[in-house]
N, C-alpha and C positions, 0 to 999 in steps of 0.2 A: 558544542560551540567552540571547545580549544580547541579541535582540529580542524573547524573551517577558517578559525583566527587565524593557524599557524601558514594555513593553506592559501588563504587568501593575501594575506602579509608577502608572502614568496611573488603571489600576481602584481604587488603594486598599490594594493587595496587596504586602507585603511579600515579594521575590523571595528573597531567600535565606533565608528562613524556610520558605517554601512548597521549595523544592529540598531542607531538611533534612528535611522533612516526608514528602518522599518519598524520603529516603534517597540523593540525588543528589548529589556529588561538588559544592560550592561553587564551587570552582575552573573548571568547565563555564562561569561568568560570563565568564572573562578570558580559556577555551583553546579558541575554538571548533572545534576538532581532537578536541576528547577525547569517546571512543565513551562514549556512554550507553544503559544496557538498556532494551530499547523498551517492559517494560514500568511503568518506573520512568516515563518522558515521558507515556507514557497515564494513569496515576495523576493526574500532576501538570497534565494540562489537562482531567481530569475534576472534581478537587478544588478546581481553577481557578476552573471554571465554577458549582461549587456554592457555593464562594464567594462570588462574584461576583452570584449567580443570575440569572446568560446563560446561556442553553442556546444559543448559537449565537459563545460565546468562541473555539470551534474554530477558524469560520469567522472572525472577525476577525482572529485570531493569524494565519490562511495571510494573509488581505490582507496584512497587517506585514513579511511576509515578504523583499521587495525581489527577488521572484521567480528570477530567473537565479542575479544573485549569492548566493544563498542555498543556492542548489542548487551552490556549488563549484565542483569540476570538471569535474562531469556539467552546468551550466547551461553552461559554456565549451566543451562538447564538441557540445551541442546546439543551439547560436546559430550553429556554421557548417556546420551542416549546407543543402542544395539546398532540401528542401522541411518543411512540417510533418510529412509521414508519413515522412522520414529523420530528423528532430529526434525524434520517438515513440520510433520502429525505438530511437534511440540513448539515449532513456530505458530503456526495456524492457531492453537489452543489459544496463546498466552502474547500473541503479537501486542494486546494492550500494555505490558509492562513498559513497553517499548517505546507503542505510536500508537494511537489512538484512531487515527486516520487513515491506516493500512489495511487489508486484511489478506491473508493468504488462503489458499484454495487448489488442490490436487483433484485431476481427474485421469483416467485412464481408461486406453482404449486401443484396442490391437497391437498390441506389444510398446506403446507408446504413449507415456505420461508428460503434462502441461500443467504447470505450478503458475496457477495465473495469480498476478497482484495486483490487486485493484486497489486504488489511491483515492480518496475523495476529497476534491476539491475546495469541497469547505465556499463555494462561489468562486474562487479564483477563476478568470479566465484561461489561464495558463499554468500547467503542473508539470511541465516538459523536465525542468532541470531537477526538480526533486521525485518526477517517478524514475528516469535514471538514475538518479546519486540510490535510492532502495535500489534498483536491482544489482547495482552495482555493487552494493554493499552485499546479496545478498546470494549472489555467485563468488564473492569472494569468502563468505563467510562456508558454503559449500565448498571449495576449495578446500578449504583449512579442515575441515572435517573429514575427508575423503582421498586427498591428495591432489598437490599442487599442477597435477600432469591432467586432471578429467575437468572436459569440457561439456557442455549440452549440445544438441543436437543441431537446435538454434533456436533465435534471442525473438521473441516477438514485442511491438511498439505501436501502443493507437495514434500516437503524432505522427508527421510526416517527419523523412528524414531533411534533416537542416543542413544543407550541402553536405561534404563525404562522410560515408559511414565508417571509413579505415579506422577511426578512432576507437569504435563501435568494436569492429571485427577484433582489432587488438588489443582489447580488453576482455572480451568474451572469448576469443578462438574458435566464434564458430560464425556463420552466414548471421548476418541480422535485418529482420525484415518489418518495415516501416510502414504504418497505413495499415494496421493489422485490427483483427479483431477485437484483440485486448493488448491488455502486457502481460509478458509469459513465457517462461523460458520451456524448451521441446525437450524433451529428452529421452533416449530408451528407457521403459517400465523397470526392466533389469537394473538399471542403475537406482532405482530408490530400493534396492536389498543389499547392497553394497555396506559392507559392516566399516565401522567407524574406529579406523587403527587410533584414538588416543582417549577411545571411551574408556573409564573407569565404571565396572559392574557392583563395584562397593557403593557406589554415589547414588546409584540411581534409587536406590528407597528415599532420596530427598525428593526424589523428581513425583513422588506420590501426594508430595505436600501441595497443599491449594497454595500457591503463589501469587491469590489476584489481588490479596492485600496490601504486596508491596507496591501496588499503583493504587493505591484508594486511599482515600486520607482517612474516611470513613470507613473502618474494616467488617465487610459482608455487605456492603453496599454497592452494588450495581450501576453505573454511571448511565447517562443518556448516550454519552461517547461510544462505550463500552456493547451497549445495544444495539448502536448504527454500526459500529464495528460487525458482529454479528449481521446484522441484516445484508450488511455489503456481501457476506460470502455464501449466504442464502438467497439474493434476488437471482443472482445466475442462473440458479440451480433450478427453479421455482419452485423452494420450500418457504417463502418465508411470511408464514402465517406466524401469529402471535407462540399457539401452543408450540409451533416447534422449536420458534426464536427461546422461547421459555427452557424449553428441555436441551436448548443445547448450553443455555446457561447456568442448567441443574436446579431449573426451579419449577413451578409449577403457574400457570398463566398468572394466575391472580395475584400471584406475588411479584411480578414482571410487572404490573400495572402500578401494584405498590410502589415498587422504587421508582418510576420512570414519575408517578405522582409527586415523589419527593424531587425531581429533577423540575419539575412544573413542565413535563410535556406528555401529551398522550402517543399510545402505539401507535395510532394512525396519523399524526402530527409528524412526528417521527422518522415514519413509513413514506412521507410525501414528499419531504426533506431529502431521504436518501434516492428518493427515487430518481426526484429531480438533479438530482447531485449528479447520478451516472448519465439521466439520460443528456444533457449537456456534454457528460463527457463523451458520449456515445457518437453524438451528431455534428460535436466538434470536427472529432476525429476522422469523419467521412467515410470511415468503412465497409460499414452495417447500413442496410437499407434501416427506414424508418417501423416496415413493418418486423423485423428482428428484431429491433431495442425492443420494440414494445413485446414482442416473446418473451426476452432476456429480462423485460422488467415487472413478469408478471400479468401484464396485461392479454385478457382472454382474445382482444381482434386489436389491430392495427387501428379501427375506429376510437377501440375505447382508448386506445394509448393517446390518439391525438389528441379526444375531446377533453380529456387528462390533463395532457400538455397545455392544449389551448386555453384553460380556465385557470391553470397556475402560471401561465408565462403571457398571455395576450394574445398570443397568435401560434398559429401552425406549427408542429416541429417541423417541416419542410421549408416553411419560411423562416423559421427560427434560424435551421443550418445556413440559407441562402444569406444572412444577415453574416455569420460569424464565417465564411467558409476561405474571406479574403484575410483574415485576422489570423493573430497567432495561435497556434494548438498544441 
């Protein structure tokens, strides 16, 4: 929060009026430790931006950012790591220290890997200025690990672009393209072996230590957050049954059921939440036909995704999109 105070202050913008405005904890100015609901931050750099009338304040805010250090303990976990695709791997792992609402996600394929980041919306109708201020923050934080001269291939965006991209391209240095399938940056395979000139190889026996304490008030305790987290970078995939969500959080199903009891919500309570999180974002975004969400979301036919959708939202995801498609995304 002091660097969107100091950032905002520069636009014109009174910060702690804009933080009560969205109901944000004041105090956030002076404790940058105190968790803030993610969708109270989306508010506040959408309201930002309309303020301001920058449709690309997202994106300058992640520049501000002072990239590693910004990122905590997870920037100091990922600076000693061997190469950039172990700096990733150790985003991906441990993005909860961080944001709770993120998740990251590496695939590859023919010489050519996509680090896609999927944001959940939390209900927000609108996540435009804080899924750019993330990628923003986290192409610069690549930067700083690899060198300030390597760019990606190019920039992918599920919103549509909001008048010129120049802003986009000159931040990124590379094509950026709006109306996409997700968010997610391109880049040749070869660049995530790219060794990391200011790794320290003494350090990294820290980086063996479980780290998820330091975001848990309750330590060995598994948050409901922390599971949708998880599940966001398994629905893509279509792995995310219970036992795998389990084992990639190093436990065993029953014990996943355990903690998520103590959160007072069930897996498949959970599971419905997040589903419907994405696919919102899915149909906002206009991309994707209806019958690929419902691939991407797990769903075995395009029928069962609808009759899904239709008994959690009222009506069609076809007319769901037709309702929001005049609206902001």
């Amino acid at each position: 929060m002091v660097r969107y105070a100091n950032f905002a202050r520069r636009l014109g913008l009174d910060p702690l009026a804009m933080l009560r405005a969205v109901e944000i904890d004041t105090a956030a100015l002076a404790s940058p430790d105190l968790t803030i609901a993610a969708f109270k931050v989306y508010r506040l750099l959408e309201l930002s931006a309309n303020l301001t009338g920058l449709q690309d304040f997202g994106l300058r805010l992640g520049q501000e950012s002072g990239s590693l250090s910004y990122l905590g303990a997870l920037g100091a976990l990922a600076r000693d790591e061997p190469t950039l695709r172990d700096a990733l791997l150790r985003f991906a792992h441990d993005t909860h220290l961080h944001n709770t609402c993120m998740a990251l996600e590496i695939a590859e394929a023919r010489g050519v890997a996509v680090i896609h980041v999927i944001v959940l919306a939390e209900g927000e109708p609108t996540v435009r200025q804080s899924t750019e201020c993330s990628l923003s923050v986290l192409h610069l934080a690549m930067r700083q690990l690899i060198g300030a001269a390597w760019s990606p291939t190019s920039i992918q965006f599920m919103h549509r672009c909001a008048g010129s991209d120049q802003p986009h391209r000159q931040v990124f240095g590379c094509p950026v393209h709006f109306s996409a399938e997700g968010n997610a940056f391109v880049l040749p395979a070869t660049d995530l072996d790219l060794p990391l000139p200011a790794a320290d190889s003494g350090l990294r026996v820290y980086a063996t230590v479980d780290m998820g304490s330091l975001a848990l008030p309750d330590r060995g305790f598994v948050s409901s957050d922390r599971v949708k987290q998880t599940m966001l970078r398994l629905l893509p995939l279509g792995r995310c049954r219970a036992d795998v969500v389990a084992r990639t959080l190093a436990m065993d199903r029953r014990t996943l059921h355990r903690h998520l009891a103590r959160s007072g919500k069930s897996y498949t309570e959970l599971l419905h939440e997040t589903r419907l999180e994405l696919a919102k974002q899915y149909l906002s975004a206009g991309a994707l036909s209806v019958t690929d969400i419902g691939g991407l979301l797990g769903f075995g036919s395009v029928n069962n995704f609808s009759r899904w959708f239709a008994t959690q939202q009222g009506v069609a995801p076809s007319r769901w999109r037709a309702r929001v498609q005049d609206g902001p995304t």
